[in-house]
TORKOL-4160 file (C-alpha; in steps of 0.2 Angstrom, whole numbers, padded with zeros to 4 digits, m for minus):
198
<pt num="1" X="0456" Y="0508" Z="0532"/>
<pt num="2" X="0453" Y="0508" Z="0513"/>
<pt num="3" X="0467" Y="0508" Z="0499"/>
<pt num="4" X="0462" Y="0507" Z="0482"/>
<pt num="5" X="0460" Y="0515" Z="0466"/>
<pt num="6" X="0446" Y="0518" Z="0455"/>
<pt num="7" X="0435" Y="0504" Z="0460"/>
<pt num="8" X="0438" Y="0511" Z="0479"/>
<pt num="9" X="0432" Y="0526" Z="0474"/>
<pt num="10" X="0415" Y="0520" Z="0460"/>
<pt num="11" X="0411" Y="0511" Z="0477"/>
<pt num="12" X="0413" Y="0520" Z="0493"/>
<pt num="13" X="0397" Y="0523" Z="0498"/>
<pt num="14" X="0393" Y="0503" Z="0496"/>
<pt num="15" X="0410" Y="0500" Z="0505"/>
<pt num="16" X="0403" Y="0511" Z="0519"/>
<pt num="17" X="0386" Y="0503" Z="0517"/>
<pt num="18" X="0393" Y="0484" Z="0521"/>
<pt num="19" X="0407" Y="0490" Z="0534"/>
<pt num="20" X="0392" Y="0498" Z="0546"/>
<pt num="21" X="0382" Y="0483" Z="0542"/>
<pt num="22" X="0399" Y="0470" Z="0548"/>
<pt num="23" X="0402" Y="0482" Z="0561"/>
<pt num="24" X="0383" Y="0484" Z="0569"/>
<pt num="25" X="0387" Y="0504" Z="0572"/>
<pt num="26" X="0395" Y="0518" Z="0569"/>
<pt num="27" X="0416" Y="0518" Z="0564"/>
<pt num="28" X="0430" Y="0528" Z="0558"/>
<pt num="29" X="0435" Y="0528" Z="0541"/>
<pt num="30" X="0453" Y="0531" Z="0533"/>
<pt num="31" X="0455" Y="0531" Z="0515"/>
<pt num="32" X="0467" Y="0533" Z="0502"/>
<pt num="33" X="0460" Y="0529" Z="0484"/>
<pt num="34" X="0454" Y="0539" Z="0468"/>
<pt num="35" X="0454" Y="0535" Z="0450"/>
<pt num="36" X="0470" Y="0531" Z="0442"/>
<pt num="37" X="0479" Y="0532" Z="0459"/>
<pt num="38" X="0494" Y="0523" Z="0462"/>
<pt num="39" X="0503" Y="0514" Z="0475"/>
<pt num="40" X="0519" Y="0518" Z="0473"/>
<pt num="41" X="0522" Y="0537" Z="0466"/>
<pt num="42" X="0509" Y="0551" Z="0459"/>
<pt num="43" X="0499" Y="0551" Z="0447"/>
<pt num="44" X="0487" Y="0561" Z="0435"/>
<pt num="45" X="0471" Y="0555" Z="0428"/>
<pt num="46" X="0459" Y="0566" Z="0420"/>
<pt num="47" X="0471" Y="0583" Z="0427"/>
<pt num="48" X="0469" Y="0578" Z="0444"/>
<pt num="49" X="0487" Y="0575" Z="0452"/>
<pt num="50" X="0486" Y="0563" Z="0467"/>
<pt num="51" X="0501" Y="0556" Z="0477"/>
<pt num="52" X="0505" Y="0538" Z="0477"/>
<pt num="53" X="0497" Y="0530" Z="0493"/>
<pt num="54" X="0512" Y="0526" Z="0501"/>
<pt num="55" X="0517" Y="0545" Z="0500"/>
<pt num="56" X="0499" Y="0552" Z="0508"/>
<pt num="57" X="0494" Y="0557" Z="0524"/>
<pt num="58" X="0483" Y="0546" Z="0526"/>
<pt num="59" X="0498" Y="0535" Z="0536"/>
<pt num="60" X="0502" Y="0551" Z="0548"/>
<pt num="61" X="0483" Y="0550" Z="0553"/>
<pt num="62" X="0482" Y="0531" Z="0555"/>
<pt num="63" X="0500" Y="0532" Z="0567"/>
<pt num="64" X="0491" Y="0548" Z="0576"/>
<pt num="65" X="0476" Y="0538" Z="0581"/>
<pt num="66" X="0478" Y="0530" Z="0600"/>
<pt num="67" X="0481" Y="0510" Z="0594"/>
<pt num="68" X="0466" Y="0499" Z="0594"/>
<pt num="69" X="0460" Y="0485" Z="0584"/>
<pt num="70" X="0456" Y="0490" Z="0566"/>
<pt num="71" X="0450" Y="0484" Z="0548"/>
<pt num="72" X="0457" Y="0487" Z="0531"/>
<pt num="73" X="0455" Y="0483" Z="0515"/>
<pt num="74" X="0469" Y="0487" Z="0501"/>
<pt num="75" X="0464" Y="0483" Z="0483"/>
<pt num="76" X="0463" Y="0491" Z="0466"/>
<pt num="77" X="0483" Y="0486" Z="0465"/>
<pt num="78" X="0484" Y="0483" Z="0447"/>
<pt num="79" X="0483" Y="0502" Z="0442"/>
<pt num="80" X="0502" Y="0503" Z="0442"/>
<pt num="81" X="0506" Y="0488" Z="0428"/>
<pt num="82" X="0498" Y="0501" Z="0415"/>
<pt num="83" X="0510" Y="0515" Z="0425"/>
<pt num="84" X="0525" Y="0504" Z="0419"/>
<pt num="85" X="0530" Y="0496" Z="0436"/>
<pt num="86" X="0536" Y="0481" Z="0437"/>
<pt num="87" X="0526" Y="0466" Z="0447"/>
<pt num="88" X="0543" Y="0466" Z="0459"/>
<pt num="89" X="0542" Y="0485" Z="0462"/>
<pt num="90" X="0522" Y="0484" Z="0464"/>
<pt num="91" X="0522" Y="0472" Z="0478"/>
<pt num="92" X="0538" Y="0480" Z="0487"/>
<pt num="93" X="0524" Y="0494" Z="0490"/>
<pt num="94" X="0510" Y="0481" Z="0494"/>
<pt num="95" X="0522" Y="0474" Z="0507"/>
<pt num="96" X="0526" Y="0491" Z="0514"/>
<pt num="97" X="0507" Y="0494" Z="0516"/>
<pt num="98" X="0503" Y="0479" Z="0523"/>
<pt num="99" X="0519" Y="0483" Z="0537"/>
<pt num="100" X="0512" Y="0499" Z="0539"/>
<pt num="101" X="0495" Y="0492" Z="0542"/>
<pt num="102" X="0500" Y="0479" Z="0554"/>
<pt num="103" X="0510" Y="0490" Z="0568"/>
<pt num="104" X="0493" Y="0500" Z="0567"/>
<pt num="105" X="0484" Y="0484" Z="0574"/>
<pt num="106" X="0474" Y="0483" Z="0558"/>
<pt num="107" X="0469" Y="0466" Z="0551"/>
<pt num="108" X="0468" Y="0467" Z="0533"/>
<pt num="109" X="0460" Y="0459" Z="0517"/>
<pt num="110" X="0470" Y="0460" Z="0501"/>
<pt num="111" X="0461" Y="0459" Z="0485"/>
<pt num="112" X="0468" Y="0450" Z="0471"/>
<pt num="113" X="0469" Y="0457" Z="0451"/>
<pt num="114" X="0452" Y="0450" Z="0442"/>
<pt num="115" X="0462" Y="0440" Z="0429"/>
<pt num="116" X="0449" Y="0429" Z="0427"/>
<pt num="117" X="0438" Y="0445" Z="0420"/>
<pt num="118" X="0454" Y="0453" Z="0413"/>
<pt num="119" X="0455" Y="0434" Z="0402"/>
<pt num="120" X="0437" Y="0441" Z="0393"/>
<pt num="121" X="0446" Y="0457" Z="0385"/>
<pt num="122" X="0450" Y="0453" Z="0364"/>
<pt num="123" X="0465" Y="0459" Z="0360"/>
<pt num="124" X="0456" Y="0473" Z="0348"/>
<pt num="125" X="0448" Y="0479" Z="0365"/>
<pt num="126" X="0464" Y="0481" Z="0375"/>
<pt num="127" X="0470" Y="0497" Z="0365"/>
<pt num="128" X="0454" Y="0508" Z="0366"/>
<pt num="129" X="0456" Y="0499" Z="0383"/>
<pt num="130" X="0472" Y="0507" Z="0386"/>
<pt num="131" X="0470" Y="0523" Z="0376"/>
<pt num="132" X="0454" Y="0528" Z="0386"/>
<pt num="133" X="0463" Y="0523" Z="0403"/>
<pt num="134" X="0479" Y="0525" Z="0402"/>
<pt num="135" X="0485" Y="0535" Z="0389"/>
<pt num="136" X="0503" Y="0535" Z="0392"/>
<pt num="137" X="0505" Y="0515" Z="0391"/>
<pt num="138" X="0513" Y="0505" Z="0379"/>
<pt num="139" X="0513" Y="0491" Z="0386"/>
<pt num="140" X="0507" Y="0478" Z="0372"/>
<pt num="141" X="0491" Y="0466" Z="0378"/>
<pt num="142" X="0500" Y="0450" Z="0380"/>
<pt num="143" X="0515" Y="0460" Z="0392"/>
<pt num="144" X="0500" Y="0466" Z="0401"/>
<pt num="145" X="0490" Y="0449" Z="0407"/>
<pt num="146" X="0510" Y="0441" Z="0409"/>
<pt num="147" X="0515" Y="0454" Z="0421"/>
<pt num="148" X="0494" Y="0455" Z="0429"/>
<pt num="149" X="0497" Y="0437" Z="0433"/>
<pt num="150" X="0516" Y="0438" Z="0440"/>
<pt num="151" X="0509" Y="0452" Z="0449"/>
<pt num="152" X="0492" Y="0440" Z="0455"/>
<pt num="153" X="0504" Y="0427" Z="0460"/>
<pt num="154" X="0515" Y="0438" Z="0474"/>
<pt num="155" X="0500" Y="0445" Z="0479"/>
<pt num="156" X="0494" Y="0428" Z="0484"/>
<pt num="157" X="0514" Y="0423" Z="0492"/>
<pt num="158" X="0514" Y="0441" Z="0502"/>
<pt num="159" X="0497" Y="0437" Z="0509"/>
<pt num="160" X="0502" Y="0420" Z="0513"/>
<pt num="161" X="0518" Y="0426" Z="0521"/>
<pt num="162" X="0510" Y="0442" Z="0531"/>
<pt num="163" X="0496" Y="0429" Z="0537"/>
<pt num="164" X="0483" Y="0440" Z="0527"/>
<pt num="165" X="0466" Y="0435" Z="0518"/>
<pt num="166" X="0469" Y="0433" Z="0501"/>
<pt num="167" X="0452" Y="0437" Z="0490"/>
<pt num="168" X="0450" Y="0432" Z="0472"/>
<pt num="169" X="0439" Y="0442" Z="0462"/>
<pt num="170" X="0424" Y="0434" Z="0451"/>
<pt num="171" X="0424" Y="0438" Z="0435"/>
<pt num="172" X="0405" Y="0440" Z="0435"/>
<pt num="173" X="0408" Y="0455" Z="0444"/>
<pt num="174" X="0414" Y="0465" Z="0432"/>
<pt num="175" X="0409" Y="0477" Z="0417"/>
<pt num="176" X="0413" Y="0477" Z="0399"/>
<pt num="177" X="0429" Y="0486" Z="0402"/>
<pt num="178" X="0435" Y="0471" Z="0414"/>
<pt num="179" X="0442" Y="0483" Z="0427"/>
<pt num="180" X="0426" Y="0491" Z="0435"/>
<pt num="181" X="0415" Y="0481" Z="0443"/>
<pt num="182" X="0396" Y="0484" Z="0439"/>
<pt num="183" X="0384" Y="0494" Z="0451"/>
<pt num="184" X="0372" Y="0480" Z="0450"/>
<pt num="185" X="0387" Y="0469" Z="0459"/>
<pt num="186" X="0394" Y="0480" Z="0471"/>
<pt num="187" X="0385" Y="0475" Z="0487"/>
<pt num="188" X="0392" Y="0459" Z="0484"/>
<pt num="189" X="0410" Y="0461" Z="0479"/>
<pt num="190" X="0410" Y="0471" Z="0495"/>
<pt num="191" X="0404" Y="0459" Z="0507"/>
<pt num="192" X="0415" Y="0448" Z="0500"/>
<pt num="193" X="0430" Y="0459" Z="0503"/>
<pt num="194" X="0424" Y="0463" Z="0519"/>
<pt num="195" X="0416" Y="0444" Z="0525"/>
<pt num="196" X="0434" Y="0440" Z="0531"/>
<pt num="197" X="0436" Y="0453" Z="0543"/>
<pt num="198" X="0419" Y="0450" Z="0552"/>
């Protein structure tokens, strides 16, 4: 199971691509992820409307399967700071994944927000930043890494509390806008989402 957002999405076949190679075969894959896409309520990015993740089907699939033992990664959580949630409501919807995920068997990775890539942005480059991405936000740059890390820090105590892996992103890993991480690094961010559930 993969939830995620645009990274998710710039990377699925490499997802794919180190799942099947940590899996030795063939396996089923559910995912919920698309550019701009949001935990927590819809979303529009570019004209396309998704629902928030926590409102697809995706979840009516995954409780329709016959229960076994499954994988899942959930990542790409910071879209929803630059939505205007707050780091409390964020990780209300992180846990309520995670709950999902674990009646459905599934052990799980939960990737954590690349602040150390996110400390690299100037503050002349967070409003093109901004404007490009998320149009909408007002959020001004210094309110934007205070809430990132607030949000980082619960993601690291729900993990802890759900007895989940915890993964910090590298800043290396990255391009120049300090979201997306780079083709040429893909492979491994990957494997080192996936490594844990091996």
């Amino acid at each position: 199971v993969l939830l995620g957002a645009s990274n998710a999405a710039r990377c699925i076949a490499t997802a794919v691509a180190v799942a099947r190679s940590l899996c030795g075969g063939p396996f089923d894959l559910l995912a919920a992820l698309g550019h701009g896409r949001s935990y927590g309520r819809g979303s529009c990015v570019l004209g396309r409307w998704l629902p928030g993740i926590l409102e697809c089907r995706l979840w009516r699939d995954l409780r329709d399967r016959a229960p076994e033992p499954s994988h899942a990664v959930l990542t790409d959580v910071g879209n929803d700071i630059l939505f205007g949630a707050s780091p409390a409501q964020i990780s209300g919807w992180v846990r309520e994944c995670i709950e999902r995920l674990q009646s459905a068997e599934c052990r799980l990775v939960v990737t954590g927000i690349p602040l150390a890539s996110l400390a690299r942005m100037s503050r002349w480059e967070f409003p093109i930043f901004r404007t490009v991405f998320f149009p909408g936000c007002r959020l001004t740059f210094s309110d934007a890494i205070n809430r990132a890390t607030e949000l980082d820090g619960e993601l690291r105590q729900i993990a802890n509390e759900a007895q989940v892996t915890y993964v910090e992103p590298l800043a290396e890993w990255y391009t120049r806008d300090r979201i997306h991480i780079s083709r040429a690094r893909q492979a491994e961010a990957w494997r080192a989402f996936m490594a844990p559930l091996r």
